[in-house]
N, C-alpha and C positions, 0 to 999 in steps of 0.2 A: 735305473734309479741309483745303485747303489756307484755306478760308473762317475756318475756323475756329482754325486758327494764327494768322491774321492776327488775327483778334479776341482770342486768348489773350495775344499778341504784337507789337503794332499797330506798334512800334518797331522790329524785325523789317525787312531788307529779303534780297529774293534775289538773290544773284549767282552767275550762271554759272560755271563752269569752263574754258568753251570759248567765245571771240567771233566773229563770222565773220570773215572775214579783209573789210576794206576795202580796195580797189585802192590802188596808190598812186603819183602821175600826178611820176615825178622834174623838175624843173627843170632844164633845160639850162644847163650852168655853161661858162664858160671860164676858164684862169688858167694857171700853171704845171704844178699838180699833174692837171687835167685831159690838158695836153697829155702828160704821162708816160706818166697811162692810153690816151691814144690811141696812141701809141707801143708802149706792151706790148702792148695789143690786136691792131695791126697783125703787131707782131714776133711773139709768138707763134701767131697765125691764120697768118700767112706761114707757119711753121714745119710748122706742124701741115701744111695745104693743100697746103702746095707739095711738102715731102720724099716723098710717094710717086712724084712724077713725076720725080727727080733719079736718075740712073743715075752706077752706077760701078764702073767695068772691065765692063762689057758687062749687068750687071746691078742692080734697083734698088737704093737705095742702102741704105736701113732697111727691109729684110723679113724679118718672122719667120713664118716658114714650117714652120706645126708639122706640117703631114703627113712632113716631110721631116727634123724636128726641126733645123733649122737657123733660126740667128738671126744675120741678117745685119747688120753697121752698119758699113757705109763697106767698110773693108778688114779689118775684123775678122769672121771665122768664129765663132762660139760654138755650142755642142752643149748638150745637157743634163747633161753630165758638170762644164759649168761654170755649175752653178747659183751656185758660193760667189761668183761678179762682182753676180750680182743682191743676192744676200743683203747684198752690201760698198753694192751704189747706196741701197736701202732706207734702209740705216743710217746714210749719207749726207745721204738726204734728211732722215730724222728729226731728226740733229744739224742739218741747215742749218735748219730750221726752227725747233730750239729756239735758235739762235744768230739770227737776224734777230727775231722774236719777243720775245727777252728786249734787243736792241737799242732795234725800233721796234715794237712791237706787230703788228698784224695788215697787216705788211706784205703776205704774202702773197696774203691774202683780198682786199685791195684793188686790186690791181694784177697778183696770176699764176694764181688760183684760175679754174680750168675753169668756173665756174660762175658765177663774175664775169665774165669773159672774153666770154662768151656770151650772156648777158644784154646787156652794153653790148653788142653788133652788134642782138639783137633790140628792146632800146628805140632806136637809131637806127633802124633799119626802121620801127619805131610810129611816131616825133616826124615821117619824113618822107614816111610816106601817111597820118597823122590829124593831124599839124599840132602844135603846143605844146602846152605843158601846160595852159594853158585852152581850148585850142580839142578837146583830147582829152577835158575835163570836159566840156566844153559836147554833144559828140556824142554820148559814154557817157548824161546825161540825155537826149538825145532820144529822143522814140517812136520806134519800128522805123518807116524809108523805103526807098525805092530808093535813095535818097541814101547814108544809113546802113550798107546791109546793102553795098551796092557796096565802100564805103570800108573796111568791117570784110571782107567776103569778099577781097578785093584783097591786104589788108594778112596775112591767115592762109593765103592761097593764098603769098605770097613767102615767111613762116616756114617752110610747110612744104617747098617747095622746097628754101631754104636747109638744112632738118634734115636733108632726104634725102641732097644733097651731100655733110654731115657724113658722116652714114650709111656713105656711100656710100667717103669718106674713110676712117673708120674700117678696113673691111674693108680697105681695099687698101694696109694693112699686113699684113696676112695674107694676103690675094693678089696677086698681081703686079697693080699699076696697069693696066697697056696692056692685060693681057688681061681680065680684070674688066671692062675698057670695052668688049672686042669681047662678051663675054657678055656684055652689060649692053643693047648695041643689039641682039643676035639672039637675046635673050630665053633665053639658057641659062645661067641661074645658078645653082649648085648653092643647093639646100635650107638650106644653113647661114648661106649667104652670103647669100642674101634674109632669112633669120632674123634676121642681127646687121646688116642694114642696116635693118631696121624697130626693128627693137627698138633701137638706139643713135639712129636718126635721131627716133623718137616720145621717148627719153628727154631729148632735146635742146630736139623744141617742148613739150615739159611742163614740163620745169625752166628754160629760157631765157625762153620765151613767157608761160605760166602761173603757176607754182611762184613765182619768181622769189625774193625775199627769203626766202619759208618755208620754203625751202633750206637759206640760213645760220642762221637765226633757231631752226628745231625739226628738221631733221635732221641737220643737221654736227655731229659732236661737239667741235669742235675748240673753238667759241663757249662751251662748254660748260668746257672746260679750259684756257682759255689765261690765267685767272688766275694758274694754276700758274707758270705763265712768266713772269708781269707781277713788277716791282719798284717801289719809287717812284720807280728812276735811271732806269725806260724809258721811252722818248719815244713819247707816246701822244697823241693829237688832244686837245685839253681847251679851254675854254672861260674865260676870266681870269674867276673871277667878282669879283673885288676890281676890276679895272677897268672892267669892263661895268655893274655892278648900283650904284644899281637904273636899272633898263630902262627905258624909254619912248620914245613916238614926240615928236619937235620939226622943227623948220624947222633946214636949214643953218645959218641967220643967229645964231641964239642961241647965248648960251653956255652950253651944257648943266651948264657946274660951276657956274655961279652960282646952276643952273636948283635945282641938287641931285641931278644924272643924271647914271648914268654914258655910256658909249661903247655900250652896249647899246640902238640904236632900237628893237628888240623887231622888226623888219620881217616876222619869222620864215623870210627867205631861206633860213637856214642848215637849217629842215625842209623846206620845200621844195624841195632839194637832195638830199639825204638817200634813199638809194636803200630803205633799210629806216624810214624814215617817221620816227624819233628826233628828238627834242630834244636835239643836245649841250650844250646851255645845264642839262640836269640832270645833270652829270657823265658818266663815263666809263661807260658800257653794253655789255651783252654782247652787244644785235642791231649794234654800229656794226662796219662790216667794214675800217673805218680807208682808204676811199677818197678822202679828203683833200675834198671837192667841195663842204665846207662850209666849209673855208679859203677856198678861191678865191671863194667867192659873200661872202664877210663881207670879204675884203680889196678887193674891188669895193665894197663897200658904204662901206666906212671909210675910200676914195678920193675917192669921191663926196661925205662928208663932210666929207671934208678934215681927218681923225681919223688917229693913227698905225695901220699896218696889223698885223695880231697877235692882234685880238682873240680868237680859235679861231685855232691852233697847234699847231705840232706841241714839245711841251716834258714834262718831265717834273711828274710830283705833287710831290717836293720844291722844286722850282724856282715851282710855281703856290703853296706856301705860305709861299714867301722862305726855304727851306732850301737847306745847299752842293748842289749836285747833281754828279753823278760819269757822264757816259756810257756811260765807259772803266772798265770797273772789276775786279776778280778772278773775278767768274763769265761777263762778256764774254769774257775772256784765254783762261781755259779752255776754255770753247765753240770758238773761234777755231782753240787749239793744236789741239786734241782733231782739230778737223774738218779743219783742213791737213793732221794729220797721216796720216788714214784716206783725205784726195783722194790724198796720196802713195802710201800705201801699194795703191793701188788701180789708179793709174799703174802704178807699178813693176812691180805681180803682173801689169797687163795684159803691159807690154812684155816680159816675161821668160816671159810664156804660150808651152807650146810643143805646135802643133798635134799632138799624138800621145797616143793612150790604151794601155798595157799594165794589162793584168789576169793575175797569172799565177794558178792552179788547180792545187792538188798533185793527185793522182790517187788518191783515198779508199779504194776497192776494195780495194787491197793495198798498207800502210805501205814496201815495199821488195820489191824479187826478185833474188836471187845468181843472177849468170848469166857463165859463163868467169871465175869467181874474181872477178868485180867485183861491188858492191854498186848496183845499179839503182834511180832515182825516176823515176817517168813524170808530165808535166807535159803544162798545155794553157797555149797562151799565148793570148789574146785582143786583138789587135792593132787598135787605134782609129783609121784613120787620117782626122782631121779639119781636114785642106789641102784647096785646093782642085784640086791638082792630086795624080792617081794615083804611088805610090812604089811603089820596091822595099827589103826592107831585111835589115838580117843582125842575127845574135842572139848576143852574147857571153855566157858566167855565169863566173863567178868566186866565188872562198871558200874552196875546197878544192882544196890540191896536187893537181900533173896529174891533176884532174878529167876529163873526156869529153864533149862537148857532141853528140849525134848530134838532124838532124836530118830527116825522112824526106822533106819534101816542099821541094825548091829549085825556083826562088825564091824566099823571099818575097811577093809583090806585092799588094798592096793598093791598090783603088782608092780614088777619094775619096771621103767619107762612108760606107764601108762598114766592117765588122767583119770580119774573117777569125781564127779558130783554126785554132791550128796546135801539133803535139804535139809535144813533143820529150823527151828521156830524158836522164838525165845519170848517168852511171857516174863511179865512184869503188873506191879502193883501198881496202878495209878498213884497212891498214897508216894509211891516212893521216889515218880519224874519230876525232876525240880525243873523241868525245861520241857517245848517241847521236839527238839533234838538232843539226844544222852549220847555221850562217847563210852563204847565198850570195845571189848579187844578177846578175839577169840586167839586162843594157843592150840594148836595142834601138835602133839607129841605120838612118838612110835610108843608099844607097850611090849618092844622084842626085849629080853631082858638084855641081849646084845648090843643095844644103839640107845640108849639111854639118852645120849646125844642129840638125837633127831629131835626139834625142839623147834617152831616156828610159830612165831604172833602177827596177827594183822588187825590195824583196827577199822572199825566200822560205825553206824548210826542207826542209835534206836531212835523212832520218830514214835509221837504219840499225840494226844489231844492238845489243846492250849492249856496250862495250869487254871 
């Protein structure tokens, strides 16, 4: 069949859909924008590593503890009742991202992305048990040796290590650090906990180790949309082609304008550099993750020259076609307002967060019951209390002239993180229901001379006859 196409067709060629993926051996760069990336790498691997073993007031510092539904950070209690903080971070995040983004492009990819982050630790692991990027081509062609397998086993036996760590880090967010490490040396790790330490620590050496660029390149969606975001006032990596082209290689000594050449020696540094394998010398691309690494390698290069440094930049498309360029502009402002103002508000709702939950529950069975000439509603209150220390507390309602608040079981007291119901009846004067549904509003307050503070009102309905 196919013999025969070719002969129907001779002009005819086949191309694939799918190419295999070719390794691809980064160049060690140094410069400014590399030393940032070492910096964030550091900063945020410290953060990640370290915050499980950081205690405070006696316990660790970020543990979210879902057996216990408690989520700890720092001095903050959170429950499950206070999803709407998560729901405010989310939307947070979202806007910060289309505000850096529509700033500088793929800031985040470059420089904070989990995936980035990780990879730079496992290619320093590579560059410094198989050696540079030719001395790493050179080995990859070799036949299998003892040499070889040494160097490759050595170098995949410390990934794996390192991923376990991860791993291992991961859970003890979810488990307390110190004990996780005593189960962790007497071999008593609960089933979930070995589950999310293999499965996070193999997701680590797959996509750090292996994966690496086909990460960003076919499963991020973000590479996918972040034109969306792009303008021509964003300052995006670009490559001058009006002062580079045309390209060629020369000696220092000459003067390449006399030559008829631009600032472009063609060296191809800036793809060997290049962690997703691109040429930014062909414009702006969807695989480039905006890690800067082909600035620093082209401004080395154009020192070395003795050429002004710039050639690949960080600038905008109006500004590379000698148009006004704006960086500051009306949809930055907004982004900006927009996302200060939900950091604010998000502040505020925390600090005015008040550890206590009431749930009140009218009593369905029977709409009301006359008893001693008063008109009776039987309620359950459901008392939250989510402090970290045990209260006691008292229950006022209010709405309706000398009302009656009876309650059957004093004290109050509620420990920490537990729920308690508690029933109470509220009588009333028929003389006094101008309706018959009343709005009234029970407060429940602590009576610790400590927490004065602990203060919560919820309203409810008193139902009664027709007037």
């Amino acid at each position: 069949m196919e013999d025969s196409v070719k002969q129907n067709y001779p002009d005819e060629t086949t191309v694939s859909l799918y190419s295999k993926r070719e390794k691809i051996y980064p160049r060690e760069v140094h410069g400014k924008f590399a030393l940032l990336r070492f910096l964030s790498v550091v900063g945020l691997l410290g953060i990640f590593y370290g915050m499980p073993w950081v205690e405070w007031h006696g316990r660790q510092a970020i543990l979210l503890d879902l057996p216990a539904r408690k989520f700890y950070i720092f001095g903050l209690t959170l429950w499950p009742q206070d999803f709407l903080y998560l729901t405010f971070l989310l939307i947070i995040a979202a806007l910060s991202l289309f505000f850096f983004t529509a700033l500088a492009g793929r800031l985040w990819c470059g420089y904070a992305c989990p995936q980035t982050v990780w990879t730079e630790i496992f290619i320093w692991i590579e560059r410094s048990i198989e050696g540079s990027r030719l001395q790493q081509m050179k080995l990859d062609k070799e036949p299998m040796s003892w040499r070889k397998f040494r160097i490759k086993g050595t170098k995949h036996l410390v990934w794996i290590v390192f991923s376990a760590y991860t791993g291992f880090t991961f859970v003890a967010y979810f488990s307390p650090a110190r004990e996780l490490t005593r189960e962790l040396l007497h071999l008593q790790m609960g089933p979930w906990e070995i589950f999310w330490l293999i499965f996070y620590g193999f997701a680590t050496y797959g996509n750090a180790g292996w994966m690496r660029e086909q990460v960003c390149m076919y499963m991020c969606p973000y590479a996918r949309f972040q034109s969306a975001m792009f303008d021509d006032d964003t300052l995006v990596i670009s490559y001058d082609e009006k002062r580079g082209e045309p390209r060629g290689a020369r000696s220092v000594s000459i003067d390449h304008r006399r030559e008829g050449l631009g600032d472009c020696i063609n060296c191809t540094m800036c793809v060997q550099v290049c962690p997703t394998g691109i040429d930014i010398r062909d414009g702006l691309q969807y695989e480039c993750i905006g890690c800067s690494a082909c600035i620093d390698i082209c401004n080395d290069v154009m020192e070395k020259m003795n050429y002004p440094k710039g050639l690949i930049r960080y600038t905008t498309q109006n500004a590379i076609y000698g148009k006004e360029s704006r960086i500051i502009r009306p949809r930055l402002i907004i982004y900006a307002v927009v996302l200060l103002a939900l950091v604010g508000l998000f502040v505020y709702s925390i600090n005015q967060r008040t550890p206590l939950g009431l749930d009140v529950i009218r009593d369905r069975n029977q709409l009301y019951r006359e008893t001693q000439g008063f008109i009776e509603n039987v309620y359950t209150l459901k008392i939250l209390n989510m402090d970290e220390e045990n209260h006691e507390y008292e229950v006022v309602a209010e709405g309706i002239p000398d009302m009656q608040l009876i309650i059957d079981t004093l004290p109050i007291s509620v420990e920490s993180g537990k729920v308690k119901d508690v029933v109470v009846r509220i009588r009333a004067d028929e003389a006094n229901l101008t309706s018959r549904s009343s709005d009234i509003v029970f407060t429940l307050s602590s009576v610790d001379d400590d927490d004065e503070g602990l203060v919560i009102s919820e309203p409810a309905r008193f139902l009664g006859p027709l007037p």
